[in-house]
N, C-alpha and C positions, 0 to 999 in steps of 0.2 A: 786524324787531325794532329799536326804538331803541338806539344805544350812549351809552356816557358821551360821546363824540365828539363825537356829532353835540347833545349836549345843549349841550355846553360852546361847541359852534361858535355854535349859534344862543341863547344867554346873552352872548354877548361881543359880538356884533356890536350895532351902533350907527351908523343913519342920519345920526346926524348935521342936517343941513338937509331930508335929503331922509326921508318914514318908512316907519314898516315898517306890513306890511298884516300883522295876525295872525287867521287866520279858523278858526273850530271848528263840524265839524258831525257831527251823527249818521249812525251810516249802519246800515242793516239794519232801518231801523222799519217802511216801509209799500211796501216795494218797493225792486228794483234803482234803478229812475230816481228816486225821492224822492231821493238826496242830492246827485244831480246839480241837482236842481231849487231846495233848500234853500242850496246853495252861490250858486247863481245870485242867489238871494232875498236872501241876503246883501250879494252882490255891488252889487247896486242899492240900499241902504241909504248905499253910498257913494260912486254916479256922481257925484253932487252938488259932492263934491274936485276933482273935474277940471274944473271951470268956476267952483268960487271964487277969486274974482281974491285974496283975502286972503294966498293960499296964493304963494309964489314960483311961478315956472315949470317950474323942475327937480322940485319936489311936484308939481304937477299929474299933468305926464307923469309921474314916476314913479307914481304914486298910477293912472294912466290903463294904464300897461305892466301892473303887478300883476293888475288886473282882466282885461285879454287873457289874460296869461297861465296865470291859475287858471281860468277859463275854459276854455280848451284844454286842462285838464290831460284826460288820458286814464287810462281804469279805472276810476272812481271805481263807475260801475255795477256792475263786479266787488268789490266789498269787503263783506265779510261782516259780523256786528255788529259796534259800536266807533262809533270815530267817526275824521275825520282832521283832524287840525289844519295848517296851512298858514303859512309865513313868508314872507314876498314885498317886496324891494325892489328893483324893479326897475334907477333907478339909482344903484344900490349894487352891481349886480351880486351878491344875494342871494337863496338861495330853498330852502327845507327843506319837506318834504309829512313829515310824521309820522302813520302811524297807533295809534290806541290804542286797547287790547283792550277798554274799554270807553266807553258812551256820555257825552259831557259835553253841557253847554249851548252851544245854538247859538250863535255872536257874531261878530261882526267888532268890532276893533278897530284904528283906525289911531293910530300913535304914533312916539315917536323909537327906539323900540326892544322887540324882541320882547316878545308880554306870554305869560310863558307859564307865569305860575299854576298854569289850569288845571290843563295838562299835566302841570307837575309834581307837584299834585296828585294823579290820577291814578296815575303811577307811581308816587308814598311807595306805596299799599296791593300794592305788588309786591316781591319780594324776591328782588334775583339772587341765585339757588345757587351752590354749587362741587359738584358731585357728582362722589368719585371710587370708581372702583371698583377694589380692590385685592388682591392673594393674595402669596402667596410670592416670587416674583419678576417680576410687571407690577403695571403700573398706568395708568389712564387718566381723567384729568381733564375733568370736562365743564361749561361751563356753561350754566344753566339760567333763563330768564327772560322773563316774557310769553310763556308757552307754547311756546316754540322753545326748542331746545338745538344745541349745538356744541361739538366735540370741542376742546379747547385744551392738550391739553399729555400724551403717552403717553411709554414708555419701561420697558424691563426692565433687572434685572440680575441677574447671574451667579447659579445654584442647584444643589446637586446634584439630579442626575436621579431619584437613587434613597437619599431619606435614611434610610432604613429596611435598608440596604445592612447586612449583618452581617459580613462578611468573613469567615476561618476560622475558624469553631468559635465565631462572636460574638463574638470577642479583640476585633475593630475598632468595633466596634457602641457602645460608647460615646463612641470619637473623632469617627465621625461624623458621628453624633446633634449631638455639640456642634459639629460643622461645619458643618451644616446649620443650626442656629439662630443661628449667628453671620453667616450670611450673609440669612438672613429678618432679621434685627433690620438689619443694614447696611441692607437695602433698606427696610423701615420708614423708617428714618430718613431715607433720600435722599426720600421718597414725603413726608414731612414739611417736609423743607425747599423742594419744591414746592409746598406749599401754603402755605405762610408764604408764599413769593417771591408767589405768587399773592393771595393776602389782601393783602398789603402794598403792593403796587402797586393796592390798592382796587378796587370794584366789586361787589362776592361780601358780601353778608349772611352766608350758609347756606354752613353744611358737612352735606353728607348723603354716608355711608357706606356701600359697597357691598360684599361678596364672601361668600366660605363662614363660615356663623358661627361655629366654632370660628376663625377669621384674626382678623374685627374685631374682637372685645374686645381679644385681642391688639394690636392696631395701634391703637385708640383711647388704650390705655396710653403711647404715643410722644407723643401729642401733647402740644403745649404750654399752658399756664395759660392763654395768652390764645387760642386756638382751641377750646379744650372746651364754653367756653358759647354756642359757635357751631353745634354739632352739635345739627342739628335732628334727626334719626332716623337709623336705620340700614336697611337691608335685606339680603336674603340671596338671590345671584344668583352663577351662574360666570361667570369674566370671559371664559372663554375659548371660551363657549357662546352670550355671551348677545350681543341684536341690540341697537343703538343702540335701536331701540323700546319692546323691553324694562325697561332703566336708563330712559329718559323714563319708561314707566308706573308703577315704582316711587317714580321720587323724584319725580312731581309728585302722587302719594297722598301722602308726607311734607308736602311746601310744604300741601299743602291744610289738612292735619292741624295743620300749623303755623298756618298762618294763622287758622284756627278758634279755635285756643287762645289767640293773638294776642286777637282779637276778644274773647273769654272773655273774659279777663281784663281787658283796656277797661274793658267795661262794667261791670265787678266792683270797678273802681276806683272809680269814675264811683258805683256805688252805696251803694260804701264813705263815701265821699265825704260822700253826700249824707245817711247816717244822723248822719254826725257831723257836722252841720251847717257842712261846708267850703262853699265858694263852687260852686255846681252849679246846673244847669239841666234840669228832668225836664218833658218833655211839648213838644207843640210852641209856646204862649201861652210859656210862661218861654223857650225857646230863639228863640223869634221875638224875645221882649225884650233879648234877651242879643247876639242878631245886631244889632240895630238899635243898640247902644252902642257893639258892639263890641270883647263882655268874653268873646268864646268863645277860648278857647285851643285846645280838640278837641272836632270836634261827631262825635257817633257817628249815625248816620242805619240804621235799619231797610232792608236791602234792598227795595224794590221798594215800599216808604214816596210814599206821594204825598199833598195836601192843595193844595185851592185857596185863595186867599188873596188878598193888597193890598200893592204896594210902593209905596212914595213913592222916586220917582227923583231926590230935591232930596234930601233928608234921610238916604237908606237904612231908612227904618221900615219893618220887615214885620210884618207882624198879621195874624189868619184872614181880618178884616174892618174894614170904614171907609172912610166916601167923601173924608174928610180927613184930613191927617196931624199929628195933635198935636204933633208939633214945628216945621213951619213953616208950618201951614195950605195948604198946597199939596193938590189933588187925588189920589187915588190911583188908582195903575193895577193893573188885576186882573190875576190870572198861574194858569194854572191849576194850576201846583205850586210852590207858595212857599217849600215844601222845598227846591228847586232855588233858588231864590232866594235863601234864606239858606245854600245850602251854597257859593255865588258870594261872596255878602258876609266869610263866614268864609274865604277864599283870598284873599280882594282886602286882607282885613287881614292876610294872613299867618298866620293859623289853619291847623290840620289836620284834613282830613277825615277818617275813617272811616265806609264800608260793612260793617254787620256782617249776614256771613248765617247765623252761628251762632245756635242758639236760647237765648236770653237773657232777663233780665227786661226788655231794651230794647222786647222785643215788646207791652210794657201801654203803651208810650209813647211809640214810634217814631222821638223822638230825644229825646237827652239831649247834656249837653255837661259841658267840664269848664269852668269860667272862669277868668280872670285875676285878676278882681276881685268883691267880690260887687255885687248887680245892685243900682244905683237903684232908689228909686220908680217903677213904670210910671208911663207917660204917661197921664195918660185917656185913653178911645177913643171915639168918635163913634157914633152909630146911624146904622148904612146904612139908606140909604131907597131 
């Protein structure tokens, strides 16, 4: 699992003289050894750096180290679907292999500094959790993110054994009672102020709730103004029964649920939008246009959405078709998913993507967007021949 760490590590660093190799490839499409292969493929798109003399000396070799050493990376045959993206400065004494739960476009890029879009791309449509799960007096904090969990933070406090204790003839039965809830409410509160400490030092989107349902309503009552609209779900598990396995299969049915409703709503905007004639882009001709200017602010894309099509690598114009590009006359090149193509463009401007796999009216259109601005006059388009 990536952490904010290693994000922040490889955001900050900076070549300097010498650049970074940032490469992105699929993996789990057509076999274990395709991404070996596809890596490789990449890799020679860029031998070429190491024998231009344009380049200083200390680039070349660096640029020459990089490819050795991704090269010899080992594993790569064992990775499941995804994809892994790679940092590499050799001398800069740099080097980050990230994998990510899902597939991006394949690319090498060499530059003065990591380019990693993509990737962050990618991770926006994930949402770290906080899942804890709570009763009377424990508690255990978990978090939850790209599919892995880890325990981060447990601890009980003091309870009586037996609050339901009557004493002679039930004389004691109300003292108790109230002793027993002063001490549930005490641990409430400490189980709150770890989650603030937790929240606050950032990372955790999602609070998801866990233990006997008569406790959590109670214990959701504790929290604070600014945690409430944080609580994605609840569920109902004993802490004192249940397995790490367990808590993962409930609160990644929440995130899902969430995330779907996420998605919902998107596109609900997105449609709202476009009834009221705001600045919007429905179908893939207007989102093609939209990418090519450069006015997508969020492009929503249909899962598993594909379309062949025409990029102009001078200009950025993407269209279904055209063997020229009406804005600088230059040739186009075909791509057999120019979905991917414009979901590239829309990252490289600093756009956001969304994947919706919820069922939607996105499905009559496959993608939509929201814009910045509303769209110029398209460009004419050419008849391929």
């Amino acid at each position: 699992m990536i952490t904010t760490e290693t994000i922040s590590r490889i955001i900050r660093f900076n070549g300097g003289e010498v650049p970074v190799v940032s490469l992105y490839a699929k993996a789990g499409q057509d076999g274990p050894a395709a991404l070996r292969t596809q890596v490789n493929s990449l890799l020679h798109e860029i031998r070429p750096l190491t024998e231009d003399a344009s380049l200083g000396r200390p680039a070349r070799l660096s640029v020459r180290g990089d490819i050795q050493r991704i090269e010899g990376l080992e594993g790569l045959e064992r990775m499941g679907p995804g994809a892994v993206a790679i940092f590499s400065c050799s001398e800069g004494d740099f080097f980050e292999q990230v994998n990510l739960p899902r597939g991006v476009r394949d690319r090498v890029v060499v530059g003065a500094t990591p380019w990693v879009r993509p990737m962050l791309a990618v991770l926006n449509e994930y949402h770290p959790a906080c899942v804890l799960v709570v009763d009377r007096r424990s508690a255990q904090a978990w978090e939850l993110y790209q599919d892995e969990m880890r325990e981060i933070r447990e601890f009980r406090d003091p309870a009586l054994r037996k609050p339901n204790y009557a004493g002679w003839y039930g004389l004691m039965e109300h003292r108790v009672r109230n002793r027993a809830d002063d001490l549930t409410k005490r641990h409430f509160r400490n189980a709150v102020r770890v989650l603030d400490e937790l929240f606050r030092a950032g990372g955790h989107e999602l609070l998801i709730v866990g233990g006997h349902p008569e406790e959590v309503p109670n214990f959701l009552e504790f929290l604070p103004y600014d945690l409430r609209p944080k609580v994605a779900g609840t569920f109902t598990i004993d802490a004192w029964t249940a397995t790490p396995a367990d808590i993962r299969h409930s609160a990644e049915r929440i995130v899902e649920q969430y995330e779907r409703d996420e998605e919902r709503r998107r596109v609900a905007e997105v449609m709202e939008a476009a009834a009221m004639r705001r600045p919007v882009a429905l179908g893939l001709d207007e989102c093609l246009w939209a990418g090519s200017v450069a006015a997508v602010r969020t492009l929503l894309v249909q899962e598993g959405a594909t379309a062949p099509g025409v990029v102009c690598d001078e200009s950025g114009w993407l269209a279904t078709s055209g063997d020229t590009c009406p804005l600088c006359g230059r040739a186009t090149r075909r791509t057999p998913d120019v979905i991917d193509d414009l979901a590239q463009a829309v990252i490289d401007e600093s756009g956001a993507v969304e994947h919706v796999l919820a069922d939607t009216q996105l499905k009559a259109h496959n993608v939509a967007a929201a814009l910045r601005f509303p769209l110029p006059r398209r460009a004419p388009q050419d008849t391929p021949t």
